[in-house]
LUMVOMAR-625561 format. One line per 5 residues: number of its first residue (from 1); their letters; for each residue x, z, y of C-alpha. Coordinates in steps of 0.1 Angstrom, whole numbers. Each point is the difference from the previous one (the first is absolute). Layout:
<atoms>
NUM	a	X,Z,Y  ... .
</atoms>
This chain:
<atoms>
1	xxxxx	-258,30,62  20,-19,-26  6,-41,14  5,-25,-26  4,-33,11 .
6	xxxxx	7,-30,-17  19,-38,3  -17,-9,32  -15,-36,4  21,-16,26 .
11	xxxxx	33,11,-19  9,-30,-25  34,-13,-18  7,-26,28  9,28,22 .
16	xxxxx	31,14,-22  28,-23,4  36,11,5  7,11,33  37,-5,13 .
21	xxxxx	0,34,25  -14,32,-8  -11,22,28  -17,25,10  -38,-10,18 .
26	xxxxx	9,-4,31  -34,4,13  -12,37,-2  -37,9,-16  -21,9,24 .
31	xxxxx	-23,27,-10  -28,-3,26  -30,14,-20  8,-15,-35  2,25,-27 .
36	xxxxx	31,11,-8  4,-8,-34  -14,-36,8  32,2,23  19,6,-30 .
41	xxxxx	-20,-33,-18  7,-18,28  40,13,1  3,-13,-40  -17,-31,3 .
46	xxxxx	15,-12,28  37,12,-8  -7,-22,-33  -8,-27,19  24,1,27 .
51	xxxxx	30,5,-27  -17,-25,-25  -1,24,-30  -16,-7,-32  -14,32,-8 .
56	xxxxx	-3,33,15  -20,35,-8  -1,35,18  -16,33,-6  -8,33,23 .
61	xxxxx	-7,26,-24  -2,35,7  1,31,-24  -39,-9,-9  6,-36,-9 .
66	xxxxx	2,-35,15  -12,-1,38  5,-35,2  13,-34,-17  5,-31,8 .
71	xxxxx	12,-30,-23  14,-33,8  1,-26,-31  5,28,-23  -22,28,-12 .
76	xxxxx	5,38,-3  8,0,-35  29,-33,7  37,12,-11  23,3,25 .
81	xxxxx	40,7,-2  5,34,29  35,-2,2  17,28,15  -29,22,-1 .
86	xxxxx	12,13,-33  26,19,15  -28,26,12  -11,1,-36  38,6,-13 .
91	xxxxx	2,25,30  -28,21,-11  10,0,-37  34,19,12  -22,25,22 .
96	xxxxx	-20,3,-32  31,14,-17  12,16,29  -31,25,3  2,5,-40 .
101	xxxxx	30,14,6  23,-31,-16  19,-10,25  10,11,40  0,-23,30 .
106	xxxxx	30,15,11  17,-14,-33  29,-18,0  -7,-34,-19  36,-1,-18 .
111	xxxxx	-19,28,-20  -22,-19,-19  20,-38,7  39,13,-7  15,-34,16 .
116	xxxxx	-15,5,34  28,31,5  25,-22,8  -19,3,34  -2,34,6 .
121	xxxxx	-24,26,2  -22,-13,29  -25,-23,-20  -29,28,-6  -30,-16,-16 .
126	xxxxx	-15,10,32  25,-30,17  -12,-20,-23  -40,0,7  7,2,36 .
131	xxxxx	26,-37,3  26,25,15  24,2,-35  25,-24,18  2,-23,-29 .
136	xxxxx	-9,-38,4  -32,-13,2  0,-27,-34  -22,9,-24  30,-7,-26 .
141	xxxxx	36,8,2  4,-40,0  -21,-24,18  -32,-16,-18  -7,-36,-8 .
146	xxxxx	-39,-11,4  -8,-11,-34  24,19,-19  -10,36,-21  2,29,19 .
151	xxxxx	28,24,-13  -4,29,-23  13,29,7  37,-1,-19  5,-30,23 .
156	xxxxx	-8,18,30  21,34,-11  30,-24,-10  -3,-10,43  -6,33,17 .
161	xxxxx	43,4,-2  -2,-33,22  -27,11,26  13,15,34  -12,26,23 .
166	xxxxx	-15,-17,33  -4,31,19  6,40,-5  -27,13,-19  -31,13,24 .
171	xxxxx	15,-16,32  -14,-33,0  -33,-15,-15  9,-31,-24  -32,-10,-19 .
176	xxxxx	14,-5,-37  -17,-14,-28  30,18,-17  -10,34,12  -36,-3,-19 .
181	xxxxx	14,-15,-30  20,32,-5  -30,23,4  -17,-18,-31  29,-2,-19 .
186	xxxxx	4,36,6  -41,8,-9  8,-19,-37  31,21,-4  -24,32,6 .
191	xxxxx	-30,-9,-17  21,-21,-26  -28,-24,3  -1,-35,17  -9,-3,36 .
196	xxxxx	-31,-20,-5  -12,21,-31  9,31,22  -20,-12,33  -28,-14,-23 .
201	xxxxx	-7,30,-15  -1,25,30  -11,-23,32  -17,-29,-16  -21,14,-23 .
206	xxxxx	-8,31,16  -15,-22,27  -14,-22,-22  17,-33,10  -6,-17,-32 .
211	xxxxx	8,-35,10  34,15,17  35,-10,-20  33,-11,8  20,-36,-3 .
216	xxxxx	-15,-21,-30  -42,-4,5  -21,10,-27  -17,-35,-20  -37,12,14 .
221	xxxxx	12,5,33  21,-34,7  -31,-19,8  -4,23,27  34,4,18 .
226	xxxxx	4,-18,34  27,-31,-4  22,11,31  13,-25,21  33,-7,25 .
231	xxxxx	-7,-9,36  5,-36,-4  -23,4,-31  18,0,-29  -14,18,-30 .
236	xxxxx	21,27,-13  -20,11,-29  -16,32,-12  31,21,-17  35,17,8 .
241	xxxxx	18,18,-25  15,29,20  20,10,-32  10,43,9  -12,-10,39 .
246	xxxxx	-34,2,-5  1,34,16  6,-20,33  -25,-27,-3  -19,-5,-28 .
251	xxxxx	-34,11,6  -28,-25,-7  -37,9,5  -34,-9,17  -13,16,33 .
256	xxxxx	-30,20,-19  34,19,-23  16,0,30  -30,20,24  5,27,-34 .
261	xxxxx	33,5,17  -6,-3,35  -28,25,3  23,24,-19  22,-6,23 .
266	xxxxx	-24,5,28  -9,35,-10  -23,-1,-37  2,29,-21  32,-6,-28 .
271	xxxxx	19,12,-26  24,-23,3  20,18,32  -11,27,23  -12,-4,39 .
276	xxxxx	30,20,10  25,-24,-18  -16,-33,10  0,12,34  37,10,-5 .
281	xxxxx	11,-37,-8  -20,-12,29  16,18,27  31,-15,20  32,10,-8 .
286	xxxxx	20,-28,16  0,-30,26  5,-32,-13  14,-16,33  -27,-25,6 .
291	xxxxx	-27,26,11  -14,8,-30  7,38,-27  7,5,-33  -14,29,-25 .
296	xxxxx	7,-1,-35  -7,-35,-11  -30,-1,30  10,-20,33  -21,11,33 .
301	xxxxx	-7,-29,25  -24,6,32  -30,-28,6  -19,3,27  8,33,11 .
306	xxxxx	-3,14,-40  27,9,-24  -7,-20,-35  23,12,-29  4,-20,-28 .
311	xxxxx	20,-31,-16  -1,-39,0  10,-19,-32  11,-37,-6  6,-17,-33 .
316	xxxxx	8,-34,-2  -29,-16,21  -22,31,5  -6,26,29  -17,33,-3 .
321	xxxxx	-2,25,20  -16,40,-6  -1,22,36  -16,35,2  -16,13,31 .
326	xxxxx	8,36,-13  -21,23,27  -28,-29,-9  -1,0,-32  0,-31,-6 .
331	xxxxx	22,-33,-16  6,-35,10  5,-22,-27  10,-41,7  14,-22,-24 .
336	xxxxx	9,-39,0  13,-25,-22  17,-21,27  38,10,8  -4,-8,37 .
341	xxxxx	-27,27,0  20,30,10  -13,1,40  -33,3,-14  9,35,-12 .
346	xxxxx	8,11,33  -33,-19,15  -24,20,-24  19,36,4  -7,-6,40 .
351	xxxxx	-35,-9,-9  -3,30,-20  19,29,25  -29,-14,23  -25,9,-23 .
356	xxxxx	-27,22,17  -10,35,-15  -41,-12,-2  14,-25,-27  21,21,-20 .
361	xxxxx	-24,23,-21  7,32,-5  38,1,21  1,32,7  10,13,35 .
366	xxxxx	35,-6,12  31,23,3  36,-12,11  20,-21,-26  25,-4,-9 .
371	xxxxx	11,37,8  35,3,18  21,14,-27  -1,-19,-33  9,20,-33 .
376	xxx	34,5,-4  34,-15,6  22,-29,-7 .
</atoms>
């Protein structure tokens, strides 16, 4: 059964003014004999209400396809900025290289970036997907200005001598914009290619996210990106130029590009990285401290009762989220253009761990997850 449900009636502009504290529903959805997945309507539209946003979408999408969609104010093919979500596509381009034999996880990162030795030899590029390199969490040796370019990366080289270790390197988690930045920095040196062209031409277009790209939007596509906006409502526009970040946060695309990538993630049939690697990233390898894991790039967080793995994303206004339900099969996919929308992300991943087998087709029958012993060491 594949749900597609539109703007309903009773929603209307009125209802999305700023609002000044952003919670979580108090109220929980009862589930009584509703359908699940008109629980999971019913957990978007009224998180949008309740936290006044001006636009929202989210996707279930399993290997097959889209399972379900629902759009608020926007439309499945509406641009949206994903934010830290592009760190799983800059962790997957180094596991690319790493099963091609380029490149080893057990690496020391002063290999390929020479000014990083002046910290020893504990950063592995393995550190660095995981948040547990020790090295502060800026995205940029020095602190950026809203407004101003991003830097490039000779300016953020010319900084690394000024950065400082936080921690010893695989004792403590530290989620670092740094640490992912390094990982693309390092797939360019490898493939002597940009990032973008790089991830473009083996992820993207592989999956055939044509309306998928990074920073500045495309002329055709501009009438169709969302206008995000801050809490209070303030516009901020449609583009960031993430200069050499983009790696950590550039990703712009619809949810229909997006369900290509969540149902790759959720199990379809790739060339783009085997079973046995994805599943690799995805198991824990560290606690964070605040009850949730880390795997390479993928956090795990538990929602009623289920471990989700995945990543949420901001960018200046938006929040996205992209959770798998691994012994499912299937991906949750939410996405707003209101800053104050981040406890909606954690409404609809509750919304979706509760979803009941009957309405997830094809999920195929459970074993435990995620196993005991993750891959490797730190």
């Amino acid at each position: 059964t594949i749900y597609t449900l539109g703007e309903p009636d009773c929603f209307s502009k009125k209802d999305l003014g700023p609002h000044p504290q952003a919670k979580s529903l108090t109220k929980p959805l009862k589930w009584g004999s509703l359908d699940s997945m008109e629980l999971l309507r019913q957990a978007l539209e009224e998180g949008t209400r309740h936290h006044r946003l001006k636009s929202a979408a989210a996707a279930v999408v399993s290997p097959e396809g889209v399972t379900w969609q629902h759009h608020l104010n926007c439309d499945s093919r509406s641009i949206w900025d994903w934010g830290s979500i592009t760190k799983l596509l800059c962790a997957i381009t180094l596991l690319q290289l790493r099963d091609r034999g380029m490149v080893r996880l057990e690496d020391r990162a002063s290999r390929y970036i020479p000014a990083l030795s002046r910290f020893g030899e504990g950063i592995t590029l393995q550190r660095l997907l995981s948040h547990t390199s020790g090295l502060q969490s800026a995205s940029t040796p020095e602190p950026h200005v809203q407004g101003t370019p991003w830097p490039l990366w000779p300016e953020i080289e010319a900084g690394i001598p000024r950065l400082r270790i936080e921690s010893s390197p695989g004792t403590n988690y530290l989620y670092s914009n740094l640490g992912l930045l390094l990982i693309g920095r390092i797939v360019e040196l490898l493939t002597r290619d940009s990032w973008e062209s790089h991830v473009t031409k083996n992820i993207l277009m592989p999956l055939g996210m044509n309306e998928t790209y990074f920073d500045q939007t495309p002329y055709h596509l501009v009438s169709r990106h969302i206008e995000s906006v801050s809490a209070t409502g303030t516009p901020f526009g449609i583009d960031v130029d993430h200069g050499d970040t983009t790696c950590n946060g550039g990703l712009k695309s619809s949810l229909a590009d997006m369900s290509n990538l969540a149902a790759f993630l959720a199990g379809a049939e790739s060339h783009i990285l085997s079973r046995a690697t994805l599943e690799e990233m995805m198991q824990p390898r560290f606690e964070t401290g605040d009850g949730r894991r880390v795997g390479l790039a993928f956090h795990l967080e538990s929602h009623a009762g289920r471990t989700l793995t995945g990543h949420n994303g901001s960018s200046l206004g938006f929040r996205a989220g992209l959770w798998i339900d691994p012994p499912r099969r299937h991906t949750l996919l939410v996405v707003s253009g209101t800053e104050s929308a981040k406890p909606l992300l954690t409404d609809m991943c509750q919304a979706f761990a509760g979803l009941r087998e009957s309405d997830l087709p094809n999920a195929p029958r459970e074993g435990p997850w995620p196993p005991s012993a993750g891959h490797g060491s730190l």
